[in-house]
C-alpha positions in Angstrom: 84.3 -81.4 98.9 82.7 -83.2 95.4 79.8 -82.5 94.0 79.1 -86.4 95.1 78.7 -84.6 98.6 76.0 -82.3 97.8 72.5 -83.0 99.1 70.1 -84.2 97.0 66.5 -82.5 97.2 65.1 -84.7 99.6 68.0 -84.9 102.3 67.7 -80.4 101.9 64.0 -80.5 102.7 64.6 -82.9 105.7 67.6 -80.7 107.0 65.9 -77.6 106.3 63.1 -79.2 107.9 65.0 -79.3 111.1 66.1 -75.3 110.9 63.3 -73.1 111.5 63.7 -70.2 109.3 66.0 -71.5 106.8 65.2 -71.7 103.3 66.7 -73.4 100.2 66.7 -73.1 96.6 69.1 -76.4 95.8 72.2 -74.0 95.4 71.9 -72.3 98.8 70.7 -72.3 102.2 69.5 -68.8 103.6 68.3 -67.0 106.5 67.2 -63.6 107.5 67.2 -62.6 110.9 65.0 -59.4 112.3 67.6 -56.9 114.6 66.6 -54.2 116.7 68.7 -52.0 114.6 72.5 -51.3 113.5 73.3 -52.8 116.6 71.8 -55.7 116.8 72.7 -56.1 113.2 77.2 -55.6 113.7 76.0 -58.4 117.0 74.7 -61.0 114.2 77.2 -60.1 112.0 80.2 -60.7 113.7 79.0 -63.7 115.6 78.4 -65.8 112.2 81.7 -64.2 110.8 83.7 -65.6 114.4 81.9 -68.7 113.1 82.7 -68.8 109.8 86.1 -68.5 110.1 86.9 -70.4 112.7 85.4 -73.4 111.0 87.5 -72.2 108.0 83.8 -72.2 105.7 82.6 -69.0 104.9 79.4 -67.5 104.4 77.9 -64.8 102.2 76.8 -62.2 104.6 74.6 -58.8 103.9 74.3 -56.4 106.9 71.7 -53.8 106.7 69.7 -52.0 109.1 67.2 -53.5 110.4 67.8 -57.3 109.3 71.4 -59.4 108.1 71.3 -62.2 105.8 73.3 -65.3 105.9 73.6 -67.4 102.9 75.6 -71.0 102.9 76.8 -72.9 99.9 79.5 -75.4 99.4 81.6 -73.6 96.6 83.5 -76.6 95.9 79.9 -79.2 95.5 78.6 -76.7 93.5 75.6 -76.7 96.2 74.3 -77.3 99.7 76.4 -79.6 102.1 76.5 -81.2 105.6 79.5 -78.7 106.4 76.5 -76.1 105.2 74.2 -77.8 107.6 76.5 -77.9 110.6 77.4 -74.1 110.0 74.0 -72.9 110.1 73.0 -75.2 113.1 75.9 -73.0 115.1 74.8 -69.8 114.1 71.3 -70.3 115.6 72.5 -71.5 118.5 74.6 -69.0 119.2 72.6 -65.9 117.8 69.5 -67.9 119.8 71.6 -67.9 123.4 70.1 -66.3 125.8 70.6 -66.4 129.8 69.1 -69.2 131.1 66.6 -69.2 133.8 68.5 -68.6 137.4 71.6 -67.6 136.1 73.4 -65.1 137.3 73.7 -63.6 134.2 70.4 -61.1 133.4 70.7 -60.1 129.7 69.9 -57.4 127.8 66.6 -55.4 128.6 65.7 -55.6 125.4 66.6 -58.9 122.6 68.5 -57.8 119.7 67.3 -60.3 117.7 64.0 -61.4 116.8 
């Protein structure tokens, strides 16, 4: 990746647009999410580092207790990409998945995440 793939301001605000509880600062594109605790926090954190690696684009990731931070940037545009985008889309969707409704599958009793 160029720097003639970064996203300009107006493309980040409609993509962030689409990613509730991202933010972006033009460089970056960050998320906090809330966890029940250390648990829920290792959960989130090795479920966007599986991601990460396997699409070979790596995130910024600080675990505490009771939140983790993910922060996405494009090292080699100097800023925020579609790759960025695409990684960020996967990690809400698979920190969001729950059981669906009639499954067999029950879940835990209490979410992790927030």
């Amino acid at each position: 990746m160029t720097a003639a793939d970064r996203l300009d301001s107006q493309s980040l605000a409609a993509a962030l647009a689409t990613l509730p509880g991202w933010e972006g600062d033009g460089e970056t594109i960050r998320r906090v999410y809330r966890t029940d605790g250390w648990r829920g926090s290792m959960l989130v954190a090795n479920a966007i580092g599986f991601i990460c690696e396997a699409a070979d684009h790596h995130a910024d990731v600080l675990v505490t207790w009771p939140r983790v931070t993910v922060t996405l940037s494009t090292h080699s545009a100097g800023g925020v990409t579609a790759k960025d985008l695409e990684v960020a889309r996967l990690i809400d969707r698979q920190i969001g998945w729950r059981p669906p409704a009639g499954s067999s599958l029950q879940g835990p009793e209490r979410p992790f995440v927030e």
